[in-house]
C-alpha positions in Angstrom: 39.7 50.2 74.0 37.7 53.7 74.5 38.9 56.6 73.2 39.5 57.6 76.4 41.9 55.4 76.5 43.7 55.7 73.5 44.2 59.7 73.5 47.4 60.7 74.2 47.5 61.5 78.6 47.3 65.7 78.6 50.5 67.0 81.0 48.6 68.5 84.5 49.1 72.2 84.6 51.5 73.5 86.7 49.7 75.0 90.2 51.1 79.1 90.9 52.6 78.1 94.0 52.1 81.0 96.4 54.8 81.9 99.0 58.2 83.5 100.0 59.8 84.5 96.4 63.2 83.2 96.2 64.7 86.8 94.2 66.8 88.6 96.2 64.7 91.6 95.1 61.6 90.5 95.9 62.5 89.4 99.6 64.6 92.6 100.1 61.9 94.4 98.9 59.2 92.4 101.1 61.5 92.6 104.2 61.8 96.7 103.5 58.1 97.5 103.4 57.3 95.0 106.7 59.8 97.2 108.4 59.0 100.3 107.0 55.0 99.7 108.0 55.7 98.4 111.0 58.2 100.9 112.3 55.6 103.5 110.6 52.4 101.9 112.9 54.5 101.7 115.8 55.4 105.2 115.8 52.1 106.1 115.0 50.9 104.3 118.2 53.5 105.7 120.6 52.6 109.7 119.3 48.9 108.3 119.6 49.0 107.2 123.1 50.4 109.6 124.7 48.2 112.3 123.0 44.9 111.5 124.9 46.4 112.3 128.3 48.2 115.6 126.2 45.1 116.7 125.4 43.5 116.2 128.7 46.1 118.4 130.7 45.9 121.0 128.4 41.8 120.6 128.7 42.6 121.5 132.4 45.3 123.6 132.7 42.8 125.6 130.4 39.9 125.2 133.0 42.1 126.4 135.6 43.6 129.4 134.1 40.2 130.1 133.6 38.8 129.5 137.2 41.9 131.8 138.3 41.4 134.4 136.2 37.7 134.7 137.3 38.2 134.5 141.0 39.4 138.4 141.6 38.5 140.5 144.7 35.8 141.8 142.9 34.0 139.0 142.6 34.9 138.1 145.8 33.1 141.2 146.9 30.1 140.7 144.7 29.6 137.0 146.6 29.6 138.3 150.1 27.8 141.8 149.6 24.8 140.1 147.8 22.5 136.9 147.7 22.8 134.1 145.2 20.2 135.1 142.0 19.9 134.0 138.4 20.2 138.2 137.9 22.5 138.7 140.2 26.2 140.4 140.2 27.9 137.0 140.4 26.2 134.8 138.0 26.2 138.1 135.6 29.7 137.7 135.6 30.2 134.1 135.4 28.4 133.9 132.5 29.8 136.9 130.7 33.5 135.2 131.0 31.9 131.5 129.9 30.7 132.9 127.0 33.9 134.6 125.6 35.8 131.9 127.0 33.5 129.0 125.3 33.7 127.2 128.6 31.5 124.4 129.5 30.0 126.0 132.6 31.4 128.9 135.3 30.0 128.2 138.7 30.8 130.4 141.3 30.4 128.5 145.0 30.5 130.3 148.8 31.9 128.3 151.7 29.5 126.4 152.3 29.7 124.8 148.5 26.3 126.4 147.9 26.3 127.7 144.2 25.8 131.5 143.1 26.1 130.8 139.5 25.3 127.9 136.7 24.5 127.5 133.0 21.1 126.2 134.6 19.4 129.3 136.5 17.6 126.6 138.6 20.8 125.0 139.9 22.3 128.5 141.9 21.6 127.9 145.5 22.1 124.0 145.7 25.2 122.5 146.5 27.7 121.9 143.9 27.7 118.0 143.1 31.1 117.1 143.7 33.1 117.5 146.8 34.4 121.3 147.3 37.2 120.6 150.4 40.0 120.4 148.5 39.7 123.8 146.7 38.2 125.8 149.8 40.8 124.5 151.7 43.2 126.7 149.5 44.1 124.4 147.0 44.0 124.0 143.2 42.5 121.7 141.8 42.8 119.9 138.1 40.8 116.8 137.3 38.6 114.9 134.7 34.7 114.5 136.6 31.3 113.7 135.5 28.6 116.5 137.0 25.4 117.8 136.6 26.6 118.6 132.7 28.0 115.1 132.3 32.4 114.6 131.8 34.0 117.6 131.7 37.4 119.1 132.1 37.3 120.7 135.1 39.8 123.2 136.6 39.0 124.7 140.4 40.7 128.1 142.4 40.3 129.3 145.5 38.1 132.8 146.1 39.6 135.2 147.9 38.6 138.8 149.5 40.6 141.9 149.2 42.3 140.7 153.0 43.0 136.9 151.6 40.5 135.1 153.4 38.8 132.3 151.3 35.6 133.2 150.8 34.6 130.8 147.9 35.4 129.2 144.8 35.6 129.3 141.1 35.3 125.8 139.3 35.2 125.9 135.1 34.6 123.4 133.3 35.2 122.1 129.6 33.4 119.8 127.7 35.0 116.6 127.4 33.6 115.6 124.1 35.2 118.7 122.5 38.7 117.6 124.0 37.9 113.9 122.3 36.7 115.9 119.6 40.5 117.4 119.2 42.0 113.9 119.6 39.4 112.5 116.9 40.1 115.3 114.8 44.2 115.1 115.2 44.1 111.4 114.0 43.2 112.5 110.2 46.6 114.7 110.3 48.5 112.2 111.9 47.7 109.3 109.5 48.1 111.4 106.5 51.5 112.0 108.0 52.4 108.4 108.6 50.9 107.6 105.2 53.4 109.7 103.6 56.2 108.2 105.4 55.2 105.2 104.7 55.0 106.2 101.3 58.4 107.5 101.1 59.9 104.1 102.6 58.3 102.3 100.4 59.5 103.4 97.2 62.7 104.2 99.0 62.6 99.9 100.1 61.7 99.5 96.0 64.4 101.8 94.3 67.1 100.4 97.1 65.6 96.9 95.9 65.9 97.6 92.3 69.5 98.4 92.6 70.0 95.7 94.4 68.5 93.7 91.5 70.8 95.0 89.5 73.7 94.4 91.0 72.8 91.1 91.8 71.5 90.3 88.6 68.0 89.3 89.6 69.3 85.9 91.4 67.6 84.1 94.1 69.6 84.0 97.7 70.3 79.7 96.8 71.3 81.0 93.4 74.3 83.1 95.5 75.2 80.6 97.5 75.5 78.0 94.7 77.7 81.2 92.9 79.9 81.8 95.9 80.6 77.8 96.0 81.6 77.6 92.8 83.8 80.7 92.4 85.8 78.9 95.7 86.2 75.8 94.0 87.5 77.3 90.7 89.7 80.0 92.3 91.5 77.5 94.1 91.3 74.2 91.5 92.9 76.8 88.4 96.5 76.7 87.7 96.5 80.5 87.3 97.2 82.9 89.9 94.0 85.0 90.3 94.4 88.1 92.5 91.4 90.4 92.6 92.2 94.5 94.2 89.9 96.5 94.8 89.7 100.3 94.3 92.5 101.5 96.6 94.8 99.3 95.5 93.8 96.4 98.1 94.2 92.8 98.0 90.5 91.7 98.3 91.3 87.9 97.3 94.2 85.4 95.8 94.2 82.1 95.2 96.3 79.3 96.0 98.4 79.3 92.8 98.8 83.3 93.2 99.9 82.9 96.8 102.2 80.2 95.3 103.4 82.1 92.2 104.2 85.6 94.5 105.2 84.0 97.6 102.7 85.3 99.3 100.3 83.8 102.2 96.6 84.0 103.4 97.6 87.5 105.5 98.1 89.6 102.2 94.5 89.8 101.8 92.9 93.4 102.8 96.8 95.0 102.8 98.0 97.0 100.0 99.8 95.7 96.9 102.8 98.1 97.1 103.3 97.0 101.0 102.7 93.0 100.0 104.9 92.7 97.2 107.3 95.8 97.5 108.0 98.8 95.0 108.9 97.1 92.0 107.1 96.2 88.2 105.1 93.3 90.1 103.4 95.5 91.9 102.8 98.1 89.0 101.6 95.9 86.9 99.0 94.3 89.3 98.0 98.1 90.6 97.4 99.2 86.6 100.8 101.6 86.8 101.9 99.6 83.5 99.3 98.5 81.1 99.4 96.1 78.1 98.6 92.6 77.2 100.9 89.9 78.6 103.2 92.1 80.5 105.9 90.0 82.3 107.7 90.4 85.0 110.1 88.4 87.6 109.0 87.4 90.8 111.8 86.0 92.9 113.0 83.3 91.0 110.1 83.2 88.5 108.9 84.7 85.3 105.3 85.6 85.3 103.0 86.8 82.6 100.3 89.0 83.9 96.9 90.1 82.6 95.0 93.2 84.3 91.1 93.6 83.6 89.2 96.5 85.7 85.9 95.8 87.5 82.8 98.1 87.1 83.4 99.1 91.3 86.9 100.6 89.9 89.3 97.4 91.4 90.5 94.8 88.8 90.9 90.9 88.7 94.6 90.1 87.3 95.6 86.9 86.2 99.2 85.3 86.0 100.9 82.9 84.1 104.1 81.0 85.5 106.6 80.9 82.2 109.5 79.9 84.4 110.3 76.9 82.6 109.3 78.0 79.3 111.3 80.6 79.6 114.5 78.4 80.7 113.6 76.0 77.6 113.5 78.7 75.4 117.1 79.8 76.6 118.6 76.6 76.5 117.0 76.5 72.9 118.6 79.4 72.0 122.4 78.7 74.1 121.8 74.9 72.4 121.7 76.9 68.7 124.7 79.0 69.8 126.5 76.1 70.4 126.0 74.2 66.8 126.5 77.6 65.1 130.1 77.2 66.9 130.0 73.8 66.1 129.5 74.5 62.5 132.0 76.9 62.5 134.4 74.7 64.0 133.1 71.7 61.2 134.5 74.5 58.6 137.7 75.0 60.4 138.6 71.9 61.3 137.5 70.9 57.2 140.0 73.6 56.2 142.5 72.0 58.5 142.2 68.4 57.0 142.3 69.7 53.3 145.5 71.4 54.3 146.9 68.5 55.7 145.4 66.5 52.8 147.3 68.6 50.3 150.7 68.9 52.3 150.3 64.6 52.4 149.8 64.7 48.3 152.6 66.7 47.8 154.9 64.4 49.9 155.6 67.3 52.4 155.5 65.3 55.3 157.8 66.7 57.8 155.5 70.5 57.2 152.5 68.1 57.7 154.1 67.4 61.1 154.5 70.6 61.9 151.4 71.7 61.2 149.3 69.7 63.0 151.5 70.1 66.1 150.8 73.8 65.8 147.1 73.4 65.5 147.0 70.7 69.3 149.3 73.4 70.5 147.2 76.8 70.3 144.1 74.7 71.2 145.5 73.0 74.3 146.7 76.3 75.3 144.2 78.6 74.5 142.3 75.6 76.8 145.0 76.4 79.7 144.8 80.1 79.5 141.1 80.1 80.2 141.8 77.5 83.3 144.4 78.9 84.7 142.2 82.3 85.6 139.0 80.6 86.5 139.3 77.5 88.1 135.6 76.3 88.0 135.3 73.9 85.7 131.7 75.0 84.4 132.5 78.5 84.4 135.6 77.6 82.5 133.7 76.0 80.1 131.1 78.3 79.8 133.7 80.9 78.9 135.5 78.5 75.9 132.1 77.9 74.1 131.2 81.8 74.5 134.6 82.0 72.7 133.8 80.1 69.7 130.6 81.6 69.2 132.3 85.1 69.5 135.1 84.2 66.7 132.5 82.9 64.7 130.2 86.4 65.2 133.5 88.3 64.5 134.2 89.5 68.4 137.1 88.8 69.9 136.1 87.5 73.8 139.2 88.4 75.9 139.6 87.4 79.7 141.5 90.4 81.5 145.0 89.4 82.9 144.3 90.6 86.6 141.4 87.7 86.1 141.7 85.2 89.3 138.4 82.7 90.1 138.8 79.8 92.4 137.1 76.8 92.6 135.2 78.0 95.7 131.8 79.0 94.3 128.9 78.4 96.2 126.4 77.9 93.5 128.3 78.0 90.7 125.3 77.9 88.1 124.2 81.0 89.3 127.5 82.7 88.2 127.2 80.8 85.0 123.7 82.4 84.4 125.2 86.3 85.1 128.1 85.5 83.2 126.2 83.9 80.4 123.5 87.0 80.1 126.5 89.7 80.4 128.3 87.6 77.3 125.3 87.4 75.5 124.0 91.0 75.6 127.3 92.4 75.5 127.7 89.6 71.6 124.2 91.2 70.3 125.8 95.4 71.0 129.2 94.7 69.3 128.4 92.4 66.4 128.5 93.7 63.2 131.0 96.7 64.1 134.6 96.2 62.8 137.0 95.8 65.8 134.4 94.3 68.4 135.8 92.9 71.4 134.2 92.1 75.1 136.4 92.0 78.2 135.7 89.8 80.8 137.1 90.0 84.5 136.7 88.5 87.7 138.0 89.8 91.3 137.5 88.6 94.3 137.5 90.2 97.9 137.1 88.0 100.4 134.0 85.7 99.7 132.8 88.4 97.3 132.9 88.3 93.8 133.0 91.4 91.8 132.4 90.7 87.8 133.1 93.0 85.0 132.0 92.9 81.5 133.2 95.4 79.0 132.2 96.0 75.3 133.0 98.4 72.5 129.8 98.8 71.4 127.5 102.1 71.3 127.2 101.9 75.3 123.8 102.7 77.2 122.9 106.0 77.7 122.4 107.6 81.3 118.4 107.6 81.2 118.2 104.1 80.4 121.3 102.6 83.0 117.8 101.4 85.3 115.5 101.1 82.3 117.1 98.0 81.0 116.9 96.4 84.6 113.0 96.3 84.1 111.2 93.2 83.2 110.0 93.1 79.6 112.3 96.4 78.1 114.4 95.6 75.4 114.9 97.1 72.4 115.2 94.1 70.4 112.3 92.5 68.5 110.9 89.3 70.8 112.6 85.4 70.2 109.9 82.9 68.7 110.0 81.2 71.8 108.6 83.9 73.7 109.7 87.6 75.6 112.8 89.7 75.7 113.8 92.1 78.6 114.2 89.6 81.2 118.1 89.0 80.8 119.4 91.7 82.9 116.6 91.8 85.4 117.4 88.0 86.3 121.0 89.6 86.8 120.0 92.6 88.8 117.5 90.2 90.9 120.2 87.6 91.5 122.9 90.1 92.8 120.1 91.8 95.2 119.2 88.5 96.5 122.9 87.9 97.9 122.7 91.6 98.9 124.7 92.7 96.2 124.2 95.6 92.9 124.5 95.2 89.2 125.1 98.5 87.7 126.1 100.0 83.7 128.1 102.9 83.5 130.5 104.0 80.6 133.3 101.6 79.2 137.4 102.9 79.8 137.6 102.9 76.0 134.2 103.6 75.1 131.2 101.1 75.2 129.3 99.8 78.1 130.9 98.3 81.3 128.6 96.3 83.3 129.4 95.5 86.8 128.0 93.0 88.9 129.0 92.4 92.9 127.9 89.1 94.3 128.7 89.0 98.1 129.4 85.8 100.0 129.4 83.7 96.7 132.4 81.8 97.2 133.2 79.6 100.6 136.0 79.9 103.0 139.4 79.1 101.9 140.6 75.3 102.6 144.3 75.5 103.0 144.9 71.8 102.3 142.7 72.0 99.3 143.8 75.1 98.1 145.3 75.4 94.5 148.9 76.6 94.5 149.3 79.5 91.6 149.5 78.2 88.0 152.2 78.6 85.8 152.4 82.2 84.4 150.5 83.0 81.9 151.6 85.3 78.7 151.7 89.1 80.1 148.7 91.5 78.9 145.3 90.4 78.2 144.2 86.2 77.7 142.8 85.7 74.4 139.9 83.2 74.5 139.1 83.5 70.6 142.0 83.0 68.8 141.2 81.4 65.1 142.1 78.1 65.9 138.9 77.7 67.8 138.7 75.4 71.0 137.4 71.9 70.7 133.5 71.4 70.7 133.4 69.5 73.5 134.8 72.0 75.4 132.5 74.9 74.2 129.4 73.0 75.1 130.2 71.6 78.6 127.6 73.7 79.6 124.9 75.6 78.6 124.0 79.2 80.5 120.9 79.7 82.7 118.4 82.1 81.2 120.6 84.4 78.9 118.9 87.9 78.7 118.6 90.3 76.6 117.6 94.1 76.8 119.5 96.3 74.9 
């Protein structure tokens, strides 16, 4: 095998492939200069063309001011009173105004087109070469004509006498190759003038170009394109709410999941934030008004976490994160723990209760055993009753028996007021549940601790409204904070493991605005903080024949719900509250 054969094959080099670049730059800049030299040569052409025929008028308007100027009375005399000589009055004349004029030639002609004066001495007394009727007729006469002196200029006036009669004429002419000479020399100028333009456009075209580069990052029109296709796909295939504003605070894009997430359709685009989404922290912290790192904020009926990062052309791309269910686990977590703490508690009661009845059973004390564990079936069943007879609904009901226990356990005592009445009309009766059970629960964090701390809870209907009241004795809220603590993400507490605080009360507020209704703090009757929260249209119309008569009257003054004989567990965790908030 020849070597040839055995080295190793060499790669071909590449050819330089000449043709139209690909950079947006480079064709920008291409497509700028073509226009620029064109538009340049084509304006260059139309001041060209029409400067020939310039020139030539003002070659014979020149001529003729000339010709009229020389044709006075006086020379009109000169013609008639003497003969036609090279010395004569007439060509002494002509001559004189060709010279300071720097005409071409001055020839004065009679009637009869015979000449009395001429550059050439030899040509006074022959007949002009051209025809003379038009201008001894009366007229004037402008026109470009070859002669005895070759092309000129020419320029023609009547001669008249001291009465008017036409007794002659005056034709001047100018050198034509002086008016080309003009034309030649204008071009120079004019060139050096389109150059400079030119000049200007082009590095105008390059520094619009290079900014161009810049902001396109040097990419090829196919590279933009591929760019454009993929941003589309991944806007839309993410399973985060993208919503890009620009500089006025704009929508300029959203994605599917954002449209999703706020509710919103393909129309918000190009309207502003405030106007889409409505005054409220949403739209504050989309439009930069509130700033921080996983802000959240309520949406409807979702809990969003939001992330704002500006753009160099002063709008900003904001991202969101749908924590509703994360959120609702974490609460659950949080009512489930409430509920074994009661549970515990109620595992230490209910030990203390069988040691008691252990010991009265040891000392043969039988008939106090008796009585004793009547007693303890006896408070519970009717600290059970008491809770029923005021609220009606079963999970409500509930709801309010397991707050209980964890209230006795926390050292509150949880007290139902005595004007308390709730049917069993509610038409969604989970999202009482979830009020009630973020009222309880911010109202358990302000009061415990503090000797004597006891929560009120009342319920009144009017009509199909229902107006809730929950009253504390803790430090109360003071009057600049009433709406602060209504905002998504305040609270004054230090965040849960499982995620944010400060969304408690605004699910309240939100929930009570959605039926039309208000959820409002003022000051407590005996001190404290006494929320309020109005539902309209939350319960159905009456059913006579299913209406409830009137329970059996209950023990005048307040119910007691958290007596130290706690309620039974099953009771207290019947059900567990919707999102329980938290902001104070």
């Amino acid at each position: 095998m020849s070597p040839a054969q055995t080295s190793p094959a060499r790669p071909l080099a590449r050819r330089r492939r000449f043709g139209w670049p690909q950079r947006v730059f480079s064709q920008v800049l291409l497509m700028q200069l073509a226009i620029a030299t064109g538009v340049t040569v084509l304006a260059t052409g139309l001041f060209l063309a029409p400067l020939s025929a310039q020139l030539d008028d003002q070659a014979m308007r020149r001529a003729l001011a000339i010709a009229e100027t020389t044709a006075s009375p006086r020379l009109a005399a000169d013609l008639t009173g003497t003969p036609p000589s090279a010395r004569g009055p007439v060509q002494t004349e002509a001559e004189r105004i060709r010279t300071s004029t720097g005409a071409e030639y001055v020839v004065v002609m009679d009637t009869r087109g015979l000449r009395w004066s001429h550059t050439d001495p030899a040509q006074i007394g022959r007949r002009v070469s051209t025809d003379p009727s038009a201008v001894l007729a009366g007229q004037e006469v402008m026109e470009i004509d070859s002669g005895t002196l070759g092309r000129s200029a020419r320029g023609k006036a009547p001669l008249r006498d001291a009465d008017g009669r036409i007794v002659g004429a005056v034709s001047v002419g100018i050198e034509y190759d002086s008016v080309r000479d003009r034309l030649l020399a204008a071009i120079p100028g004019l060139l050096a003038y389109a150059g400079g333009a030119l000049a200007v456009g082009a590095l105008a075209a390059y520094l619009i170009s290079r900014r161009l580069q810049r902001q396109t990052h040097d990419l090829a029109f196919s590279d933009i394109s591929a760019l454009l296709a993929e941003r589309e796909a991944m806007l839309h295939g993410i399973r985060e709410g993208v919503v890009a504003i620009d500089r006025t605070g704009s929508v300029r894009l959203m994605n599917d999941e954002a449209q999703r997430l706020l509710g919103l359709g393909p129309e918000a685009a190009g309207r502003p934030l405030d106007e889409v989404l409505g005054r409220g922290r949403t739209a504050d912290v989309l439009a930069g008004r509130v700033t921080g790192d996983d802000l959240v904020t309520v949406q409807g009926h979702r809990v969003l976490i939001a992330n704002r990062m500006p753009t160099d052309d002063g709008g900003a791309v904001a991202t969101l994160r749908d924590r509703t269910e994360l959120e609702r686990l974490g609460r659950e977590l949080d009512s489930t723990r409430g509920l074994i703490d009661a549970l515990r508690a109620q595992d230490h009661e209910h030990a203390n209760r069988l040691h008691t009845l252990l010991g009265l059973l040891e000392l043969d004390m039988h008939e106090e055993a008796v009585e004793f564990v009547t007693e303890v079936v006896g408070v519970h069943r009717a600290t059970a009753e008491q809770v029923t007879e005021k609220i009606h609904d079963p999970l409500l009901a509930a709801l309010l028996v397991g707050k209980a226990t964890v209230a006795a356990e926390r050292g509150v005592s949880l007290r139902l007021s005595p004007e308390s009445l709730l049917p069993d009309r509610l038409v969604d009766p989970r999202e009482l549940v979830t009020v009630v059970g973020n009222l309880i629960d911010n109202a358990l964090d302000a009061v415990a601790g503090a000797p004597g701390a006891r929560i009120e809870v009342a319920f009144r209907t009017e009509g199909r409204t229902v107006v809730l009241r929950v009253t504390d004795s803790g430090p109360g809220v003071p009057e600049e904070r009433r709406e602060l603590i209504f905002t998504e993400g305040w609270s004054t507490k230090e965040p849960p493991s499982h995620g944010k605080r400060g969304l408690g009360l605004a699910f309240v507020r939100r929930l009570a605005e959605r039926r039309g209704g208000t959820a409002r703090v003022t000051d407590g009757r005996e001190g404290g903080a006494e929320f309020t929260v109005v539902l309209p249209d939350a319960l159905t119309d009456p059913d006579p024949a299913s209406e409830p008569g009137p329970g059996p009257a209950g023990p005048a003054g307040t119910t007691a719900i958290d007596s130290t004989d706690s309620t039974d567990s099953t009771a207290g965790s019947a059900v567990a509250p919707e999102p329980a908030g938290e902001a104070r």
